[in-house]
C-alpha positions in Angstrom: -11.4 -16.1 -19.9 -9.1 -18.9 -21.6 -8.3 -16.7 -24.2 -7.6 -13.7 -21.6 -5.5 -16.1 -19.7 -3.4 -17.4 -22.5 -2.8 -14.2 -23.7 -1.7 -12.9 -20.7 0.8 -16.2 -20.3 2.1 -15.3 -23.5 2.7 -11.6 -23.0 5.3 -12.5 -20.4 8.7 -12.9 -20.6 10.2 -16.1 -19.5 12.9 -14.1 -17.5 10.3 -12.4 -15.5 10.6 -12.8 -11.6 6.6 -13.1 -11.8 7.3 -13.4 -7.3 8.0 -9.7 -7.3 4.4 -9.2 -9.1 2.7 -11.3 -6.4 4.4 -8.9 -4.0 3.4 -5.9 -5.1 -0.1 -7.4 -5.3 0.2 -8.8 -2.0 0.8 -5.7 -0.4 -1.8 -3.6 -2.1 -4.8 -5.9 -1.4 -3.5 -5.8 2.3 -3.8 -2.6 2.7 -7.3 -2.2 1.1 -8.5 -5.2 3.1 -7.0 -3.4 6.5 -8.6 -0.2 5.8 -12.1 -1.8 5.2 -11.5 -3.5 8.1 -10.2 -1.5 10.8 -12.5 2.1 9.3 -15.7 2.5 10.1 -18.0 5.3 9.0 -20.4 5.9 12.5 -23.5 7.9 11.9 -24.3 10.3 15.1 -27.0 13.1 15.0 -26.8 13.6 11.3 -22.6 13.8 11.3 -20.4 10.8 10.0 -17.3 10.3 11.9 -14.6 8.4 11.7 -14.5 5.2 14.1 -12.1 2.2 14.2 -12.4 -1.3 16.1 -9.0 -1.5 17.4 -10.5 2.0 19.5 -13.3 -0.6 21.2 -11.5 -3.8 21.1 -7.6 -2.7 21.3 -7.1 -7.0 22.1 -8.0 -7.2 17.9 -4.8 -4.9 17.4 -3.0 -8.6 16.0 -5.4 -7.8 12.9 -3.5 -5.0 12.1 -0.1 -7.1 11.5 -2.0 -8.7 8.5 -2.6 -5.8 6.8 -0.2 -3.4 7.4 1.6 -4.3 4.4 3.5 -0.9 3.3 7.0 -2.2 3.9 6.7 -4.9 1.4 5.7 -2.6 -1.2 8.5 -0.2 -0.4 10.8 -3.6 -0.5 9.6 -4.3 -4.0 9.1 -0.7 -4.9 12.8 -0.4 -4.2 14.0 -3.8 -5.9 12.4 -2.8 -9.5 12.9 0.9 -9.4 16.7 0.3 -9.1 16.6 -2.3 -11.6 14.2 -0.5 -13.9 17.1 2.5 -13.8 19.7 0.0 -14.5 18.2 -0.9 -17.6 17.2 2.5 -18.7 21.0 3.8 -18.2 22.0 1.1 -20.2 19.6 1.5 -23.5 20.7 5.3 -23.3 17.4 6.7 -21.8 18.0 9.9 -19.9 17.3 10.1 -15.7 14.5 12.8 -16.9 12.9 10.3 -19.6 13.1 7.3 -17.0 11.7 9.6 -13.7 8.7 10.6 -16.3 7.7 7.3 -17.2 7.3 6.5 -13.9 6.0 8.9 -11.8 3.2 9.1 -14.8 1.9 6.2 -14.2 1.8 7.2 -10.1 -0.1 11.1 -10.8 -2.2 10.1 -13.4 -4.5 8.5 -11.8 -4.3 10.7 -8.5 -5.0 13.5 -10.6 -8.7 11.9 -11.5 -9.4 11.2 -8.0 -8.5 15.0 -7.1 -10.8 16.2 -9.7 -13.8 14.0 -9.2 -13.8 14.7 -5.0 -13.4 18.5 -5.9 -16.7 18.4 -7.5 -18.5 15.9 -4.8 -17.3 18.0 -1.7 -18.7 21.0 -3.8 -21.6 19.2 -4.7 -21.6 17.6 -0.5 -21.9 21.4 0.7 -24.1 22.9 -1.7 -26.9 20.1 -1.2 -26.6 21.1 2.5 -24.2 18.1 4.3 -22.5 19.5 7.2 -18.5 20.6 6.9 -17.7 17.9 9.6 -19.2 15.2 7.4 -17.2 16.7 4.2 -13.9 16.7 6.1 -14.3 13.3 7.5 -15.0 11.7 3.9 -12.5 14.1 2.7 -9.8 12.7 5.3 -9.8 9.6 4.3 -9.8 9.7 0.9 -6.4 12.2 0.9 -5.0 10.3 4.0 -3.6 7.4 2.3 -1.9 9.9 -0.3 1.1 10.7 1.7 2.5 7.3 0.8 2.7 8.1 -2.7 4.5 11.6 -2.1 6.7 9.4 -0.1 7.2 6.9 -2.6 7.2 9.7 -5.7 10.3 11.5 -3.3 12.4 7.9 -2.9 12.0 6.7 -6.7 13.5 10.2 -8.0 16.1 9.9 -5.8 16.9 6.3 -6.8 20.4 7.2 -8.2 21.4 8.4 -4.8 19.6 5.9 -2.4 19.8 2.7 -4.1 23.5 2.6 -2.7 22.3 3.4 0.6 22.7 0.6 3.0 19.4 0.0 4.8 21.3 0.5 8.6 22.2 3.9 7.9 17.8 5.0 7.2 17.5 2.3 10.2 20.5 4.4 12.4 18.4 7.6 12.2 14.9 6.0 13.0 16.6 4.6 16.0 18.1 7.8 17.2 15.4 10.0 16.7 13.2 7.6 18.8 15.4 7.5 21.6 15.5 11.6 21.5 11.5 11.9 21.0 11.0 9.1 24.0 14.0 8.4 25.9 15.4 12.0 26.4 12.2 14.0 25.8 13.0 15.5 23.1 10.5 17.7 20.7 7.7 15.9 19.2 8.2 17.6 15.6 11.6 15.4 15.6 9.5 12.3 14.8 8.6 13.2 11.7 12.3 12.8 10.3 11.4 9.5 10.5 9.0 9.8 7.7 11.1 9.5 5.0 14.2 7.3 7.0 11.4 4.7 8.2 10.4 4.1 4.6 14.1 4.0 3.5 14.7 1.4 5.3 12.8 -1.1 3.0 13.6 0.8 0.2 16.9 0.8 0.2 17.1 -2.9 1.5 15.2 -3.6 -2.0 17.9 -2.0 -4.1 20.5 -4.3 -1.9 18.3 -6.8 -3.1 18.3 -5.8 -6.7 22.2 -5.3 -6.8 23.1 -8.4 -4.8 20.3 -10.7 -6.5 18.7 -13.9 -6.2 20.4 -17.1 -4.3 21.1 -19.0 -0.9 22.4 -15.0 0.7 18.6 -14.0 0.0 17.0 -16.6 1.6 19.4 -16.2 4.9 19.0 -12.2 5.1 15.0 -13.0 4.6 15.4 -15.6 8.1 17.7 -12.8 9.8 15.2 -10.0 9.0 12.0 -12.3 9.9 13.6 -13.4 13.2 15.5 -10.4 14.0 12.4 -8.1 13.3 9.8 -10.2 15.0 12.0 -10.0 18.1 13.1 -6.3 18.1 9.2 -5.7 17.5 8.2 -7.9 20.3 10.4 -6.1 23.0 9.4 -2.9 21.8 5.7 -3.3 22.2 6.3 -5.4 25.7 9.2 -3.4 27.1 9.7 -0.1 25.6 6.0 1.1 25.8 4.9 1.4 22.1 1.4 0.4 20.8 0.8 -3.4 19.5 -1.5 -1.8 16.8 0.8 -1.6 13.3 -1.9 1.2 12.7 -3.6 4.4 13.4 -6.1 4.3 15.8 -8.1 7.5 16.6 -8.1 8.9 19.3 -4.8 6.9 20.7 -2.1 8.8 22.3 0.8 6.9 19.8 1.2 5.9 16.8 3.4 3.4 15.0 2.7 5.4 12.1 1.8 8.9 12.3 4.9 9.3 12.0 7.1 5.7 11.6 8.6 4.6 15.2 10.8 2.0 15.8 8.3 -0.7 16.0 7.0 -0.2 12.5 10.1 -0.3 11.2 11.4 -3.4 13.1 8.2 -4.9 11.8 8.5 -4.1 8.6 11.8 -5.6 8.4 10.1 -8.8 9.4 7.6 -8.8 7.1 10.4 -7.8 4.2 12.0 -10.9 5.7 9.0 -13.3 5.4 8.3 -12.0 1.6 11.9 -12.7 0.9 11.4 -16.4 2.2 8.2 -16.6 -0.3 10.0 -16.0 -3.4 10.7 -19.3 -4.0 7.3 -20.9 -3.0 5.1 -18.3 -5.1 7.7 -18.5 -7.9 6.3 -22.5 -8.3 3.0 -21.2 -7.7 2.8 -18.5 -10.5 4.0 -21.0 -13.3 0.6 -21.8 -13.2 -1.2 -19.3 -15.9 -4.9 -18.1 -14.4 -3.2 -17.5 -11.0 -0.9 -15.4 -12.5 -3.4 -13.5 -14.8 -4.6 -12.7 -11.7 -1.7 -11.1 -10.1 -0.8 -9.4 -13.6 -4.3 -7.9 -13.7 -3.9 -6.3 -10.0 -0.3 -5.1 -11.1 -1.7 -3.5 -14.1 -4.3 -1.5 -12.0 -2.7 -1.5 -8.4 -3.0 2.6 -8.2 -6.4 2.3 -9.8 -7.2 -0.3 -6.7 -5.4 2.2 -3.9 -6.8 5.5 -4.9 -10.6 3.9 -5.6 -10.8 1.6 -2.4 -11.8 4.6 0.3 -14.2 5.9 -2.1 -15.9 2.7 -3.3 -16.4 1.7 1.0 -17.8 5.4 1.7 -19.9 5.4 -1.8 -21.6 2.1 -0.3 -22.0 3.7 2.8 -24.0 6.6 1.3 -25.8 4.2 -0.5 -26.6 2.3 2.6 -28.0 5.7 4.5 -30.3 6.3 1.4 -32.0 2.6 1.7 -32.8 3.4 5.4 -29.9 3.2 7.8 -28.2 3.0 9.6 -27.0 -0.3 9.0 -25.6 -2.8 11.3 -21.7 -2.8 10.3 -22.3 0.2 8.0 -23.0 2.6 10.5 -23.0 1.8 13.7 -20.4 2.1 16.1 -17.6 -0.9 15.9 -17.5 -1.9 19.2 -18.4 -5.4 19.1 -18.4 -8.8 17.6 -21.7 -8.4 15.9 -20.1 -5.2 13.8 -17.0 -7.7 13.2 -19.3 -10.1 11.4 -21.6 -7.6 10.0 -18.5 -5.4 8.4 -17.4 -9.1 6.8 -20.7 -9.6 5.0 -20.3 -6.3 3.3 -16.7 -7.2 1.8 -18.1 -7.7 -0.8 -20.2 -5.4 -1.4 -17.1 -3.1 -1.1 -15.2 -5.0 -4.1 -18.3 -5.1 -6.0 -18.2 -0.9 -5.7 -14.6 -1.4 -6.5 -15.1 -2.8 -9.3 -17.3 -0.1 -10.7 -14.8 2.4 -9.8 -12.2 0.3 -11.5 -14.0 0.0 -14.8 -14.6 3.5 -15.0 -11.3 5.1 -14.2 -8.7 2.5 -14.8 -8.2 4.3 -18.3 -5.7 6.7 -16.6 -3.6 4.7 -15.1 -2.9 2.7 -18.8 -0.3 3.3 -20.6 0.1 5.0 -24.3 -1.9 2.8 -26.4 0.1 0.1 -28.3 2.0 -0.6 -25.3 2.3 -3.6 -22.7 2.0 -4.2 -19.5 2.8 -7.5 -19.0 6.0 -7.3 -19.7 9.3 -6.3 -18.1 9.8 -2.7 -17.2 11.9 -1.2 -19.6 11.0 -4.3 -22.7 7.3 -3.8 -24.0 5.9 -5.2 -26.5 4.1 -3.4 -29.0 1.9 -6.7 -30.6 -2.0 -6.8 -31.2 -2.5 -9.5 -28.9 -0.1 -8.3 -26.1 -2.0 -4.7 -26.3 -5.2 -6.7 -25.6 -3.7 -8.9 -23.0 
């Protein structure tokens, strides 16, 4: 593990902003952790359905602040892909070459979890599971897939939005909500704010990238935290929109099916509190196992995403066939015994993970002989980096 460690350490340039890593990694994890959290798969007269907490105990709907973490990884998504085209434009590589390289490393690894749930829901229906089962499993494992078309959309268009300024993304989501709620206005409207909502971080991370680091940063991070947490607060108190930064089924609105207002202001805040942590996890990852830690979740964060749904329901299955229904497992999430339950299988979750990770993090690697941990745009091509 010393070895592993060192190597790592080694593998990185000193240049690196190793903060934007921790991010990335940061936002990932939160959203696997929320989604273990807040979905529950409730057996009922032989069907599974899907069940949340926040549907039983809307007062937990604070929870869901934690772990909604998809404007921070638009923020950094943003940040690096306009300075990853930057770079590229400047070594000569053509828009097609650059948009390949990264949007491979994005559908690789999507195109294994197509494949593998094709053959399962086959293999579901043939062995006799009912088609409301197969559609519930099925469901959640595609769900979480529109933020990558989303994200697959933004990056090719980085030439065009990364000179965006986030207000104008921000202007639209704003307008749109006032014609969907305000002036009742058609429903289909709201889903403009699908791609504006997720500009809004997006583009503020390619400000970020062309502006850069210094004292600015750190007062646009206390303007967004404080200006978000506020404009998010009067929406939820005031302007009727649900405290829950989440999907809840059954509910009659959503903060994000599609974006409203009060995701968006909220995700400004939480762009503005991971602008304020740059500095403090900057110290923190000098330090070389804690970042071999976040360079190991960078170099398999779609491996992580795709896998999470499937490793939670695969343990679920698992559970049935050793006699459940199992407190937490199955049951319905309606109480603090499920709370407590669902936190002692954690675990048991990442451990599933795990095996899911080892056997299909291969497609999200890159050619063989090339590095990882190393600055988009600068691998190395050593023996002991390709082993790092």
């Amino acid at each position: 593990m010393r070895e592993l460690i060192r190597r790592i350490d080694a593998a990185t340039p000193a240049d690196r902003d190793r903060s934007v890593d921790a991010l990335r990694a940061f936002a990932i994890l939160g959203v696997v952790l929320g989604h273990w959290l807040v979905t529950a798969l409730v057996l009922d007269s032989g069907t599974v359905h899907a069940a949340s907490p926040l549907q039983h105990m809307p007062h937990l709907a604070p929870i869901s602040w934690a772990f909604q973490t998809l404007a921070v990884f638009f923020l950094v998504g943003g940040q690096v892909a306009t300075t990853s085209y930057a770079s590229a434009r400047a070594r000569g590589t053509t828009y097609g070459q650059w948009l390949r390289a990264r949007l491979g490393r994005l559908f690789r690894p999507v195109a294994a979890v197509l494949v593998v749930w094709l053959v399962a829901a086959g293999g579901l229906l043939a062995a006799g599971v009912g088609l409301d089962t197969v559609h519930t499993l099925i469901k959640l494992v595609l769900s979480p897939l529109w933020f990558l078309l989303v994200f697959a959309a933004m990056t090719a268009a980085t030439p065009l939005v990364s000179r965006v300024h986030p207000l104008w993304p921000l202007a639209v989501v704003l307008y749109v909500d006032v014609y969907r709620f305000g002036s009742g206005g058609e429903a289909w409207a709201g889903w403009i704010n699908l791609p504006a909502g997720w500009l809004v971080p997006y583009c503020l991370g390619a400000l970020w990238a062309r502006r850069g680091a210094g004292t600015s940063l750190r007062t646009t991070g206390w303007v967004l935290l404080v200006g978000g947490a506020a404009a998010t607060t009067l929406l939820v108190l005031f302007a009727g929109y649900p405290a829950s930064m989440v999907g809840v089924p059954g509910a009659a609105m959503s903060n994000l099916n599609p974006p409203t207002l009060a995701a968006v202001t909220f995700g400004l805040a939480q762009c503005g509190a991971a602008l304020l942590l740059l500095g403090p996890l900057r110290r923190a990852l000098r330090r070389p196992a804690l970042w071999a830690v976040v360079a190991l979740v960078n170099l398999s964060a779609m491996t992580i995403f795709l896998w999470h749904q499937t490793s939670m329901m695969a343990v679920t299955c698992l559970g049935l066939l050793a006699g459940g229904p199992l407190p937490g497992l199955h049951t319905v999430p309606d109480g603090g015994t499920w709370i407590l339950a669902r936190l002692l299988w954690l675990p048991v979750f990442a451990l599933m993970l795990t095996v899911c990770w080892l056997t299909f993090r291969t497609y999200e690697q890159p050619r063989r002989g090339r590095s990882r941990v190393v600055r988009e745009g600068r691998p190395a091509r050593t023996e002991e980096t390709r082993h790092a």
